[in-house]
C-alpha positions as CSV (number, residue, x, y, z in Angstrom):
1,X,-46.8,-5.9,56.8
2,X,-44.4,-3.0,56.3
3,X,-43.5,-1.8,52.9
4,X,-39.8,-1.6,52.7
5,X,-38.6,2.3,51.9
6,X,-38.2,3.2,48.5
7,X,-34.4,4.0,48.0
8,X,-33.3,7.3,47.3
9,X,-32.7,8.2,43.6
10,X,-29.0,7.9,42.7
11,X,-27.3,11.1,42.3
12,X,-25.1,10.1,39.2
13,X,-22.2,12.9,38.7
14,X,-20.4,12.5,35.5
15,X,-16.6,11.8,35.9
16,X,-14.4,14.9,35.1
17,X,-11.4,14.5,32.5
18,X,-9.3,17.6,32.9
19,X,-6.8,15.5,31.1
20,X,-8.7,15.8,28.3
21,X,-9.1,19.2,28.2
22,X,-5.6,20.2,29.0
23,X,-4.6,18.3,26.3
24,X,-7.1,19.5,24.0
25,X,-5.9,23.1,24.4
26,X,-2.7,22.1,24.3
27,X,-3.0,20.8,20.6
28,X,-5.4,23.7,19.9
29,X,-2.5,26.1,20.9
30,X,-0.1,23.9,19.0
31,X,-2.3,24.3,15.7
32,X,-2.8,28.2,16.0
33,X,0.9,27.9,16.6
34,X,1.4,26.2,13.2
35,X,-1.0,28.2,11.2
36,X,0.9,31.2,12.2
37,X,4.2,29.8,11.4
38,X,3.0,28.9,8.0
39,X,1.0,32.0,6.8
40,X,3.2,34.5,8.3
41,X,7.4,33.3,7.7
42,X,8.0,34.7,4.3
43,X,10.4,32.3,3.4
44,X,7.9,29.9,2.5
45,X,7.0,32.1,-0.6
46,X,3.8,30.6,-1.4
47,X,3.5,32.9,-4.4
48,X,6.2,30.4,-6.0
49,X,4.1,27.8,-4.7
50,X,1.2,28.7,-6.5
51,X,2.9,30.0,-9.7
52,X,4.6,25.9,-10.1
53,X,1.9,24.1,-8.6
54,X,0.8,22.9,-12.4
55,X,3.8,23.4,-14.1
56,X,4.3,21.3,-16.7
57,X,7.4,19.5,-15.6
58,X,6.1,19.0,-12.4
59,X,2.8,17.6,-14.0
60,X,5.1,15.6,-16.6
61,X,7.0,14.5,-13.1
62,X,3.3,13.2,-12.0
63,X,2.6,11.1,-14.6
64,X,5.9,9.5,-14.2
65,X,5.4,8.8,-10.6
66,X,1.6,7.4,-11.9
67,X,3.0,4.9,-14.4
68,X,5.8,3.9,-12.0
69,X,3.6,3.1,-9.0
70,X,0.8,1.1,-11.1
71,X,3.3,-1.1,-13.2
72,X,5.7,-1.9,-10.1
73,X,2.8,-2.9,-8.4
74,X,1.0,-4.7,-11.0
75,X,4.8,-6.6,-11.5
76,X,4.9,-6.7,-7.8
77,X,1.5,-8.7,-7.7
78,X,1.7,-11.1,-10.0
79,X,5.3,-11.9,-9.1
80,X,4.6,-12.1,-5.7
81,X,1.2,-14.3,-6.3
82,X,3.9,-16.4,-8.2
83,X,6.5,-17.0,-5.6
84,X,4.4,-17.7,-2.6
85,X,2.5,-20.4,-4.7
86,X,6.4,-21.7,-5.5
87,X,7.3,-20.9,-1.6
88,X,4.6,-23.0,-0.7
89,X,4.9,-25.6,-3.1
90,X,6.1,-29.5,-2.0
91,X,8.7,-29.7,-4.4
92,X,11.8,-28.3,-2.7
93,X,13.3,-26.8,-6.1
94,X,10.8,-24.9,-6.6
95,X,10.3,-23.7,-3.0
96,X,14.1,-23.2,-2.6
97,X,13.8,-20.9,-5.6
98,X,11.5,-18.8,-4.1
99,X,12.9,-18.9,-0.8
100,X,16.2,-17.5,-2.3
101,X,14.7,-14.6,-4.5
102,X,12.6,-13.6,-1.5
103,X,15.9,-13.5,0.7
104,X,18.1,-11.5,-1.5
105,X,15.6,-8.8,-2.8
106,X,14.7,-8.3,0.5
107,X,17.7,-8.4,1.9
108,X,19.8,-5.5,-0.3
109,X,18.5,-1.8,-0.8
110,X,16.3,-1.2,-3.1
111,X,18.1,1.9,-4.0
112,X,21.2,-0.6,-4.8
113,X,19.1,-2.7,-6.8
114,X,18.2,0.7,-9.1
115,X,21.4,1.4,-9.3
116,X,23.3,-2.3,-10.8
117,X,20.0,-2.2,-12.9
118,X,20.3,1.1,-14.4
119,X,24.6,-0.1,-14.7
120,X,23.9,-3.6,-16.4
121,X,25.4,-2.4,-19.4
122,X,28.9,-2.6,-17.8
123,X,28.5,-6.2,-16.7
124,X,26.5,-7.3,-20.0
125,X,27.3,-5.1,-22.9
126,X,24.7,-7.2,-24.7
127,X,21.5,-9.2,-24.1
128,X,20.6,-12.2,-26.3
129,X,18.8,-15.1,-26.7
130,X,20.0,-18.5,-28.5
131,X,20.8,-22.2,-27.3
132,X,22.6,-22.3,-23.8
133,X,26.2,-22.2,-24.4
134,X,25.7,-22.6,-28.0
135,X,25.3,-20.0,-30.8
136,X,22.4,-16.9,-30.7
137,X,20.0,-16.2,-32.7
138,X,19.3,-12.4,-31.2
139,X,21.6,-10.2,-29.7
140,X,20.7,-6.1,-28.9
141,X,23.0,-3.8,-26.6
142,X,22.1,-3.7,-23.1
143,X,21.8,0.1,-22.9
144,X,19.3,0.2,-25.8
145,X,17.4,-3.1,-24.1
146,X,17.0,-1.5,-20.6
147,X,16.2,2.3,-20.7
148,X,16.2,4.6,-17.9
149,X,12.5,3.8,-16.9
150,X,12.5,0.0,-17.6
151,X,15.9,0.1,-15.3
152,X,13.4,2.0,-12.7
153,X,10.5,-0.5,-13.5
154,X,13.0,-3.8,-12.9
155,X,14.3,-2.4,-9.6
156,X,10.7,-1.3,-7.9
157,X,8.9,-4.4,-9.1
158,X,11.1,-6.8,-8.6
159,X,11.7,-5.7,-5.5
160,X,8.3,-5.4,-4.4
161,X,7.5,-9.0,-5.5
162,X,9.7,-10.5,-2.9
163,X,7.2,-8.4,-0.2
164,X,4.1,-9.3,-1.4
165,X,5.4,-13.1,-2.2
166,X,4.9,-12.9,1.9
167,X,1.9,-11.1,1.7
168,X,0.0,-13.3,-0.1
169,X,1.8,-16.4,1.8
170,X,0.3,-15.4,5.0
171,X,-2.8,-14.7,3.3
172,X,-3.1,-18.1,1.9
173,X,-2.0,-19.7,5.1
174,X,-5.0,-18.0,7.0
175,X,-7.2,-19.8,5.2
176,X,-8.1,-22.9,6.7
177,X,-6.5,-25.9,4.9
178,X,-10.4,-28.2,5.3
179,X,-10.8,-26.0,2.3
180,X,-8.3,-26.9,0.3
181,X,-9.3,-30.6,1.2
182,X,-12.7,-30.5,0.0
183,X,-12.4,-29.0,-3.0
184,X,-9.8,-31.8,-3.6
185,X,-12.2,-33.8,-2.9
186,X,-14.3,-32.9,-5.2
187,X,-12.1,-33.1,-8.0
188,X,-10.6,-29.6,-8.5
189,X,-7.2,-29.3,-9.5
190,X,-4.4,-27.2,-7.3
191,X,-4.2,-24.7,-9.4
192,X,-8.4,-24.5,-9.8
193,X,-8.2,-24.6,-5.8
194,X,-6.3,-21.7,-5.2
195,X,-7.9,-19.6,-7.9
196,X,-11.4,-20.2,-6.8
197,X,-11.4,-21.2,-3.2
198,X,-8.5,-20.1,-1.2
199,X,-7.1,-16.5,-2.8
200,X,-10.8,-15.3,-2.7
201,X,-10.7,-16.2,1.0
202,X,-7.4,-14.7,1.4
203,X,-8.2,-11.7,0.0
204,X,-9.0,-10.3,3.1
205,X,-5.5,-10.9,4.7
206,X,-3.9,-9.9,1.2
207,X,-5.8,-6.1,1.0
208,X,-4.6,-3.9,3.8
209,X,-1.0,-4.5,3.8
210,X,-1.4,-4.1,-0.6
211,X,-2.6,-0.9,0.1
212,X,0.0,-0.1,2.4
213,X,2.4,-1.4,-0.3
214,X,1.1,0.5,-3.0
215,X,1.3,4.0,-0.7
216,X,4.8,3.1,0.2
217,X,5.8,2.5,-3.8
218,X,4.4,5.7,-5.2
219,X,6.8,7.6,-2.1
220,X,9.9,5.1,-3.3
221,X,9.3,6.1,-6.6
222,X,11.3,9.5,-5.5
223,X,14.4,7.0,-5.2
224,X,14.6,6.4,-8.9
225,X,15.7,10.3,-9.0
226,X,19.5,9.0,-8.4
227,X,19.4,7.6,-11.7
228,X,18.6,10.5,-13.7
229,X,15.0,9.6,-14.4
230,X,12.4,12.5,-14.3
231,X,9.9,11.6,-12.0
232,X,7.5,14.2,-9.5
233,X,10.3,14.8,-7.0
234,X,13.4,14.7,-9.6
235,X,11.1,17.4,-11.5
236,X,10.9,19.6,-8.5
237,X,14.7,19.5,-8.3
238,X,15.1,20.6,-11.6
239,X,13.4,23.8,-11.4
240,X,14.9,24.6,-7.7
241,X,18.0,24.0,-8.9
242,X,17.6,26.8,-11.9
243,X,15.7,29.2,-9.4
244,X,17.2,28.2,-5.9
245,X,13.6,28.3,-4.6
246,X,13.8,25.2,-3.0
247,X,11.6,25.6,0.0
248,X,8.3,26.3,-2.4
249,X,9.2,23.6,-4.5
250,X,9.6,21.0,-1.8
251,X,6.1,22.0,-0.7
252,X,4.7,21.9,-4.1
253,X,6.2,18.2,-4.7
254,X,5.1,17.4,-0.7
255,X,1.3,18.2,-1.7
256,X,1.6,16.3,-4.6
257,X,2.0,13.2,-2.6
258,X,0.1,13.8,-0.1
259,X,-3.3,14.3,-2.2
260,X,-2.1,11.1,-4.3
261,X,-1.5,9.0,-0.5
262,X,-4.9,10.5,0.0
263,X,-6.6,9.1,-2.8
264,X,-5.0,5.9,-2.6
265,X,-6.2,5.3,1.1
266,X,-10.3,6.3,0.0
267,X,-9.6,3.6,-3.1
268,X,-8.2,0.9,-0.3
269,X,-10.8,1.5,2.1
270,X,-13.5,1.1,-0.5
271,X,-11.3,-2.6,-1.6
272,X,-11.4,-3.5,2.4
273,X,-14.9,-2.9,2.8
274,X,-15.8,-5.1,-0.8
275,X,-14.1,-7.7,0.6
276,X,-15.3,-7.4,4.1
277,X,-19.2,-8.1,2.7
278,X,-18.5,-12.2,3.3
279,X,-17.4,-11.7,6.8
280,X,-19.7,-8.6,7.8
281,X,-23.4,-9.2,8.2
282,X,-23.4,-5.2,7.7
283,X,-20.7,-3.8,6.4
284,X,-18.8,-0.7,7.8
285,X,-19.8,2.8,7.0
286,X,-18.2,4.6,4.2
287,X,-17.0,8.2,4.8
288,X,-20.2,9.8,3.4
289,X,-22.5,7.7,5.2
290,X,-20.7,9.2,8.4
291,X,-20.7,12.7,7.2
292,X,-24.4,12.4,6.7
293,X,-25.1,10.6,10.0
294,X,-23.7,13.2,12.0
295,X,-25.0,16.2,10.1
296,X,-28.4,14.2,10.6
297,X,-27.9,13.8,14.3
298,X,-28.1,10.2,14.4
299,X,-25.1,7.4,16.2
300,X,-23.5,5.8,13.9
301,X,-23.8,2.3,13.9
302,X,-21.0,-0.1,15.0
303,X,-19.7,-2.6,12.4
304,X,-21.3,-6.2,13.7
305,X,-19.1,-8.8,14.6
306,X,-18.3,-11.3,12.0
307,X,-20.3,-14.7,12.5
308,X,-18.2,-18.0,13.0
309,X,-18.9,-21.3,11.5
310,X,-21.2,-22.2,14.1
311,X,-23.5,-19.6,13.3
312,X,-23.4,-17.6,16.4
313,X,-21.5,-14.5,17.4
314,X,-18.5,-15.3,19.8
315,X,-18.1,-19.4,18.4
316,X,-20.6,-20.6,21.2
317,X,-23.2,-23.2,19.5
318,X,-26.5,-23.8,19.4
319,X,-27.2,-27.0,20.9
């Protein structure tokens, strides 16, 4: 019998991209474009840059900035951790409450909200406490009460707890509700419940857009500059308005944030991928892993998929 004839070997050409290319040159040119722009116009006077870079209003300005961000967040958290257990709660008070904090913090500027805060002198002269509608027992001056920076630290955190109140409601709500059941089951308490079973879970929902909070707060910290209150980019004004350099000192107060943004996103990958370990049979690699992988010559590996209930990649089963 006749041997069939080998085939021929496949002559495999590998598909051009000239898109690719083109548009790599393009950006290429764009960036040598840029560098030019940047190193050679004068007018940025990066002299000044350098000379104000660490000066000590602008590093006062920082610290400012710092404190503003962590404590309007860490208000933001716990308030909002507060109002989505209350937005999700069966008793329609308490849920209605919520509902209505969430809807009017969210729903007016949050450079108004600085504003009546830093003004509550002028509807409230005084604060107090005492029976309600009856006599007090502690009265202090509004002004005195509410400084500049707790004004600031009222408006940004209270503000940011009607957004993460939804943040950690969808979080929650991802988890599935069998969960909840069990452990009800089992005896534990709502409150036990959501502490130990469903906000760990939910963690994972709750992360990235925190992060993304947390980056967007230390930029709308700049806002509290309106009301006189000496943070990075209210420093910067200071000085250009004494030395009309503003250009320099826009940079300066630009880089500022950026290295800050910068940091913030390392620390919220390096959250992500903690919290990733119950889902990920290997977790993703971290920045230096991938430095070293490439310098070493070697792929580096793909994240695996995360494994469903039924043990298998995909939800098929094993039966």
């Amino acid at each position: 019998m006749k041997q069939p004839a080998r085939p021929e070997n496949i002559k495999a050409v590998p598909v051009r991209h000239p898109g690719r290319w083109a548009g790599a040159v393009v950006i290429l040119v764009l960036l040598a474009m840029l560098l030019h722009a940047l190193f050679q116009n004068k007018a940025f006077q990066w002299d000044v840059f350098a000379k104000y870079f660490f000066d000590s209003s602008i590093l006062h300005g920082l610290t400012v900035t710092l404190e503003l961000t962590a404590l309007a967040m860490l208000m933001g958290v716990v308030g909002g951790i507060l109002l989505a257990v209350m937005r999700l709660s069966p008793n329609p008070l308490l849920s209605g409450t919520a509902w209505i904090y969430i809807w009017f913090f969210r729903g007016t500027p949050v450079l108004v909200q600085l504003v009546i805060w830093f003004n509550l002198g002028a509807l409230w002269p005084s604060l107090s406490l005492g029976v309600p509608f009856g006599p007090a027992f502690w009265s202090e001056n509004t002004n005195t009460l509410i400084p500049v920076f707790v004004a600031a630290l009222l408006g940004l955190g209270l503000n940011e707890a009607a957004y993460m109140a939804e943040i950690v409601r969808g979080g929650i709500q991802s988890v599935d509700e069998g969960q909840a059941e069990a452990s009800h089951a089992l005896g534990m308490s709502r409150f036990v419940t959501m502490r130990r079973i469903v906000l760990p879970q939910a963690m994972r929902v709750i992360i990235p857009p925190t992060g993304n909070e947390t980056i967007s707060m230390l930029k709308t910290t700049s806002l509290v500059s309106v009301i006189a209150l000496e943070e990075l980019f209210r420093a910067g004004q200071n000085i250009y308005s004494r030395t009309f350099q503003t250009i320099p000192l826009l940079i300066v107060v630009s880089v500022w944030y950026l290295l800050l943004t910068s940091l913030l996103t390392v620390g919220q990958y390096y959250i992500e991928r903690h919290y990733a370990r119950g889902s990920n049979r290997a977790l993703p690699p971290t920045p230096i892993q991938r430095i070293r992988a490439l310098f070493q010559g070697r792929p580096t590996p793909p994240p695996v998929p995360p494994v469903t209930n039924s043990g298998v990649h995909g939800g098929g089963n094993l039966s």
